[in-house]
C-alpha positions in Angstrom: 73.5 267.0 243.7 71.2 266.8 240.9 68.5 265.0 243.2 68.7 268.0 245.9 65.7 269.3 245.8 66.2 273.5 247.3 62.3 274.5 247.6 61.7 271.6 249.9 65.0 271.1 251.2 65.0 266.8 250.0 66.2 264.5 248.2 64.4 263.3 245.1 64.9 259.4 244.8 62.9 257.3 241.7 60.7 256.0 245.1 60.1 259.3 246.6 61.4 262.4 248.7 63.4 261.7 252.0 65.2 264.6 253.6 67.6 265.0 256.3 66.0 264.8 259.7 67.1 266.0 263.7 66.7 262.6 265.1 69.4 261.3 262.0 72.1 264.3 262.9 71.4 262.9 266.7 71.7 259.3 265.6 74.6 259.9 263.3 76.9 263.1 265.0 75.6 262.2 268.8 75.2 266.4 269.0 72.1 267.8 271.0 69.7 269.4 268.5 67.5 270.5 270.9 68.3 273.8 273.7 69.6 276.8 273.0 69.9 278.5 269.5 73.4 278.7 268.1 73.7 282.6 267.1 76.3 284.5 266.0 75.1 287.9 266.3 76.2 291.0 263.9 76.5 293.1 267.1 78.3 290.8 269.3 80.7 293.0 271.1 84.5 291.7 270.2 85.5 290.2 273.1 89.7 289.9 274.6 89.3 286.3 273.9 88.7 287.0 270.4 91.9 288.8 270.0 93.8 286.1 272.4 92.8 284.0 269.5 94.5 286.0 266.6 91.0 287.5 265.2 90.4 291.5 264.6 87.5 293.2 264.1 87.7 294.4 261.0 87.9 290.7 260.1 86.5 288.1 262.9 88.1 285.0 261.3 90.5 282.4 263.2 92.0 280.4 260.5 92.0 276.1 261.0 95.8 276.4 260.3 96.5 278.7 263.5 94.4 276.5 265.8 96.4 273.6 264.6 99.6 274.8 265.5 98.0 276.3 269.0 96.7 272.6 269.9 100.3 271.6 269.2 101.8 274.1 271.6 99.3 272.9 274.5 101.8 269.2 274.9 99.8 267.7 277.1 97.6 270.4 278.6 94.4 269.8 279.3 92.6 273.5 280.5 89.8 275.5 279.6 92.1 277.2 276.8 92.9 273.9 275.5 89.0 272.5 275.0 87.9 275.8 273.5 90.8 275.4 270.7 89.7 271.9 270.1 86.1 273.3 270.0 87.2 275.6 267.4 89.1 273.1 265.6 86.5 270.8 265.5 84.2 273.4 263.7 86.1 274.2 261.0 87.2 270.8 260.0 84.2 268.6 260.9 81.0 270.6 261.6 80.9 274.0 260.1 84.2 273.6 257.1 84.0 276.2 254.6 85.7 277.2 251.3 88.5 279.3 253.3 89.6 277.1 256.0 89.0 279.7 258.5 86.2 279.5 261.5 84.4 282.7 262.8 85.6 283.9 266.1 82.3 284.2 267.6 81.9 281.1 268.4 84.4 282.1 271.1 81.3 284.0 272.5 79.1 280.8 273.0 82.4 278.9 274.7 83.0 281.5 277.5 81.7 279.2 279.5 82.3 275.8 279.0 79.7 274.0 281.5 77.3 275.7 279.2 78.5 274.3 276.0 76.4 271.3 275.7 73.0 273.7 276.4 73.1 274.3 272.8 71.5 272.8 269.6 75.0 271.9 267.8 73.1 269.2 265.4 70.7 271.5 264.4 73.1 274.5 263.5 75.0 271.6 261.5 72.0 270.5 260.0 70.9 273.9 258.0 74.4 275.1 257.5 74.3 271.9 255.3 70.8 272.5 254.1 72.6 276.2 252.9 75.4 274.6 251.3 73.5 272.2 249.5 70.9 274.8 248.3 73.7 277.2 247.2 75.3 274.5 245.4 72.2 274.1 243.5 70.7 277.5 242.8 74.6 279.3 242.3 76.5 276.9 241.4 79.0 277.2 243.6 82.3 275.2 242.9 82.7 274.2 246.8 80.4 272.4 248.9 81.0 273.2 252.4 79.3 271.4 255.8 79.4 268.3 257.3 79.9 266.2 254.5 80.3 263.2 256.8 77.4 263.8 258.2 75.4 263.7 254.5 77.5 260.1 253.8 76.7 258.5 256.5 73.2 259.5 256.1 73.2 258.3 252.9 74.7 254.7 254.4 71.8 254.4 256.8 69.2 255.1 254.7 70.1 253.8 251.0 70.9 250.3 250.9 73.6 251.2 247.7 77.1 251.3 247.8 77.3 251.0 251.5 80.6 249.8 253.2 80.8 247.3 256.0 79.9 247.6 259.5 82.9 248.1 261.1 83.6 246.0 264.7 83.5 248.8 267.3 82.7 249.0 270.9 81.3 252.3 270.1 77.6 251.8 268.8 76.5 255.3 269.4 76.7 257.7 267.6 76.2 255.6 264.5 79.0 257.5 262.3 81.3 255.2 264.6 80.0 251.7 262.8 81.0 252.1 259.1 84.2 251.6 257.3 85.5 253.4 254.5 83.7 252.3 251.3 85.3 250.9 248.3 82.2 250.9 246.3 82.3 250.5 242.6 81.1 252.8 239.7 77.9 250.2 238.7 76.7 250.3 242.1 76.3 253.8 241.8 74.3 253.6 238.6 71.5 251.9 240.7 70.5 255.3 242.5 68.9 255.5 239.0 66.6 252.4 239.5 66.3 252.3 243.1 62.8 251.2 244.3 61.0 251.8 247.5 62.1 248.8 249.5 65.9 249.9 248.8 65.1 252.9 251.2 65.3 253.5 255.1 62.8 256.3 255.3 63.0 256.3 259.1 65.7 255.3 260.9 64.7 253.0 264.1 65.7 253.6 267.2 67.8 250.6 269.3 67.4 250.0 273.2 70.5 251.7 273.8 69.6 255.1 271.4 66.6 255.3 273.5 68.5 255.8 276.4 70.5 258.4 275.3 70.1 261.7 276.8 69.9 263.3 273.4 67.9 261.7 271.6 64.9 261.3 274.8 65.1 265.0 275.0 64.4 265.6 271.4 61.6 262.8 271.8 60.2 264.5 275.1 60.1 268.1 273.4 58.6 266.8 270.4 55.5 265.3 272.4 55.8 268.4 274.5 55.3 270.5 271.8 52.7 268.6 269.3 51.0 267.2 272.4 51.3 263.7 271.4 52.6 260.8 273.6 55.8 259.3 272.1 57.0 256.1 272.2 61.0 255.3 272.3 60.6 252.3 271.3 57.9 252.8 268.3 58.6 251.1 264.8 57.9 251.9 261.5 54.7 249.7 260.6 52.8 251.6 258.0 51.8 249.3 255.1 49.9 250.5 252.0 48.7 248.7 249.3 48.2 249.9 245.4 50.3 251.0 243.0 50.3 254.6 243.9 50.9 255.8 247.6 51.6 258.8 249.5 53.9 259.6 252.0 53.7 262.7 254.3 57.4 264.4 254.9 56.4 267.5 256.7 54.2 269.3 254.8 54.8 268.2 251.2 53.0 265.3 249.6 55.8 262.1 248.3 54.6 260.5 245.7 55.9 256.7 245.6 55.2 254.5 242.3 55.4 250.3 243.1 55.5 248.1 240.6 53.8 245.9 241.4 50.6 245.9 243.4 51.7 243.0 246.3 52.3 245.4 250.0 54.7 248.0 250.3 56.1 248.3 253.7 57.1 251.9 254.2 58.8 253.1 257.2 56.3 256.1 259.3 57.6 258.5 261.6 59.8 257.3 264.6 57.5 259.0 267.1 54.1 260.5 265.1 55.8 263.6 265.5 58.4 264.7 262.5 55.0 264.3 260.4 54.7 267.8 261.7 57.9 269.2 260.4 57.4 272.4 258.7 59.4 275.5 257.5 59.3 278.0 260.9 62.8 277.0 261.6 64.2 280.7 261.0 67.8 281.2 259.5 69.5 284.3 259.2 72.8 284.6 257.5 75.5 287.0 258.6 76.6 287.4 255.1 73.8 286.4 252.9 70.3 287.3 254.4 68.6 287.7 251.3 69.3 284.9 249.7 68.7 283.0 252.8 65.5 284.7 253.7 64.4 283.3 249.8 65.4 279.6 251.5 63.6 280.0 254.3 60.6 280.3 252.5 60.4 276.9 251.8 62.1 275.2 254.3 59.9 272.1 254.9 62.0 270.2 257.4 62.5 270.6 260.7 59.9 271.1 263.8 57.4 273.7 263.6 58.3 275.7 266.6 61.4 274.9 266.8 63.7 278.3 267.8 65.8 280.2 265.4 69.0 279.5 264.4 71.2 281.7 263.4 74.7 280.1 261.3 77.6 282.2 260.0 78.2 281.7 255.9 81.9 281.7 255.9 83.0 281.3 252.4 82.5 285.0 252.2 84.5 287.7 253.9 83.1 290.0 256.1 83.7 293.0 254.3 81.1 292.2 251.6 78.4 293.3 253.7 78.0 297.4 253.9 76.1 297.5 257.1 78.6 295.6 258.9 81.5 298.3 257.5 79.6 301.1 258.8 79.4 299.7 262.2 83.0 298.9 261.7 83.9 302.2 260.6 81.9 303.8 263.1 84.1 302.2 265.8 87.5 302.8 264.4 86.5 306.4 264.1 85.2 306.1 268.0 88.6 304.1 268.9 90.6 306.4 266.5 88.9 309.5 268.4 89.9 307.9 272.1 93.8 307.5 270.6 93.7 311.0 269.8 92.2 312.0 273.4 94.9 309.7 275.2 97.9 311.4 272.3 96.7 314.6 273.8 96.9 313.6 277.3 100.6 311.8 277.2 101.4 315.3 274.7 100.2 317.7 277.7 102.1 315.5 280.7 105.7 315.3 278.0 105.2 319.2 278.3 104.8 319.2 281.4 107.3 317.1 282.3 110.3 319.1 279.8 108.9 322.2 282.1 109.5 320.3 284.8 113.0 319.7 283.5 114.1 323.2 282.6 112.8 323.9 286.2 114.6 321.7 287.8 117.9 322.9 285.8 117.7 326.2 286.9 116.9 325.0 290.4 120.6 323.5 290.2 122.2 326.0 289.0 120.9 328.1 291.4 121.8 325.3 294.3 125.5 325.8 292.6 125.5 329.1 293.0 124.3 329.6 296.9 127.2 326.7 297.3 130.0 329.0 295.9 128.7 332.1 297.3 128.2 330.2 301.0 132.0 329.1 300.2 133.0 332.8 299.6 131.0 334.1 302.5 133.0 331.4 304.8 135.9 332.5 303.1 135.5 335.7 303.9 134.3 335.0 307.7 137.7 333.2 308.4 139.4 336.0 307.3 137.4 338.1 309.0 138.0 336.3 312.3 142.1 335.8 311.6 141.8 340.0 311.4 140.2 340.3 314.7 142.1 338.2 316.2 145.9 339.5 315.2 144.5 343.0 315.9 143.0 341.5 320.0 146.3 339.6 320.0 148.4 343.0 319.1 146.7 345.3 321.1 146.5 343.1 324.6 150.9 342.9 323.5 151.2 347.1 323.5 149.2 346.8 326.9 151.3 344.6 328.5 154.7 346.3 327.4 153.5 349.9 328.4 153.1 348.3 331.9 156.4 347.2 332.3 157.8 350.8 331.3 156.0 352.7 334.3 
């Protein structure tokens, strides 16, 4: 970490600078590190799927364990829900860890749609979250280094002929993280990064038939040329030879001095296509957490295309609720969501007194049902005995009738 150099974003070797470049992360991770930005955005709306997932808003983290035990409750599943936890898993494990084993949950804005998941430049959000990490462990001091280590390993294997492990046998041969083994170096290898010399070093990685027939890395090479205007060759070599004791190397837009020796030819490896020569510090990054301290970065970022669009990469070893603005907002929709609860209390208040009106209404409608029963039962009362009267007393008088006839 000592040779990390934060202003221009490179490793200083005994030979020279060499830095971390888009066509390695394609070579090495197989990710697209051209298309669309990867931004998480402040004022991303938080989305049902969010909360399917476990996050709030107060706090839009998903942590590595819970997506661990969701993949295990998928069996053998294979769906759209299933992918998207892998995704997520995947990022906070391999590509974007962190220092609290969590993974922020808008990513789940950029996998709504899965066919679209491949649109976006993965390896170059991987590549400056590392660049970050790196820089903070350098200018803070930070106790954890978070990123894809792997990826800064196996870099290091391709490009440093030190400590390297074996080529592995694997049917695999792209992406190149697939070929090495695990390395069993010893501690006086690693005492010769202090004397390596300049034919020790890969500067540029060459490009194999088959890499230059992957769809990744010819789009890079085709938006490169696109974009500087120069014709680029899949199949060019590094062939730039300088003589002398003290030679220059062009990395972007900072000068590498390289001290031989001796003064026989020292063979240095160029760019891969004439085009990373033009790598300068327009790549814009914006921090959700830290954009100060970023913004300072940025300033001398020295590595990656010049016109290449912004990226923007969550800093997750800090928790959301460090940063004020993003509070307020917060705040400001709890109080709006806190105001609605209070609208729809009212509402269910109002019908629950209407409806216990309802209820004494309907009680006094019974007993007033009760009532016109017992007094219909005591009018029918009556009535019958009302009838039985009439008809003794018809009865009666039709008997005197009968009987004063018989007298006469």
């Amino acid at each position: 970490m000592d040779r990390w150099n934060s202003e221009k974003c490179a490793f200083t070797l005994p030979p020279g600078e060499i830095t971390i470049t888009l066509l390695d992360v394609a070579l090495i991770l197989g990710l697209p590190v051209t298309g669309n930005p990867v931004i998480l955005r402040e004022d991303a709306p938080f989305s049902d799927l969010e909360r399917e997932y476990g996050a709030v808003l107060w706090n839009r983290k998903i942590t590595v364990a819970a997506l661990e035990e969701r993949l295990e409750s998928f069996g053998d599943a294979d769906d759209e829900d299933f992918t998207r936890t892998f995704l997520l898993f995947t990022f906070g494990t391999l590509l974007f860890p962190n220092s609290n084993g969590k993974v922020d949950s808008r990513f789940l804005f950029l996998l709504q749609d899965l066919s679209k998941v491949s649109q976006f430049a993965w390896g170059a959000a991987v590549l400056e979250d590392l660049f970050n990490w790196l820089c903070k462990r350098k200018e803070m001091n930070v106790q954890y280094v978070g990123g894809c280590l792997i990826l800064l390993q196996i870099w290091l294997y391709e490009h440093v002929d030190v400590a390297c492990p074996n080529l592995v046998e694997c049917s695999l041969k792209f992406p190149r993280v697939c070929r090495w083994g695990n390395s069993r170096s010893h501690h006086r290898q690693w005492l010769k990064f202090k004397e390596l010399e300049a034919n020790q070093i890969l500067w540029k990685l060459e490009l194999t038939a088959e890499e230059s027939e992957m769809e990744i890395v010819k789009e890079f090479l085709v938006t490169q040329s696109e974009r500087t205007g120069h014709h680029v060759d899949q199949n060019c070599s590094p062939d730039d030879s300088l003589n002398g004791s003290d030679m220059t190397i062009n990395y972007g837009s900072s000068e590498q001095k390289v001290i031989s020796d001796n003064e026989s030819e020292v063979v240095i490896a160029g760019d891969v296509c004439e085009t990373e020569e033009r790598f300068s510090n327009q790549l814009s990054i914006v921090s959700t957490d830290h954009i100060d301290y970023q913004k300072d970065m940025m300033e001398h970022r020295r590595t990656l295309p010049s016109n290449f669009t912004a990226i923007i990469v969550s800093d997750d070893d800090k928790d959301d609720l460090g940063d004020s603005r993003i509070l307020e907002k917060q705040n400001v929709e709890l109080k709006e969501e806190i105001y609605n609860l209070k609208k729809e209390i009212e509402f269910l208040n109002n019908k629950l007194i209407c409806s216990s009106m309802v209820e004494d209404q309907n009680v006094k409608l019974r007993k007033e049902v009760e009532n016109l029963r017992h007094e219909n039962q005591v009018l029918m009362s009556s009535t019958q005995n009302l009838v039985g009267r009439l008809e003794s007393i018809v009865f009666e008088g039709h008997g005197v009738g009968i009987e004063d006839q018989r007298i006469e």
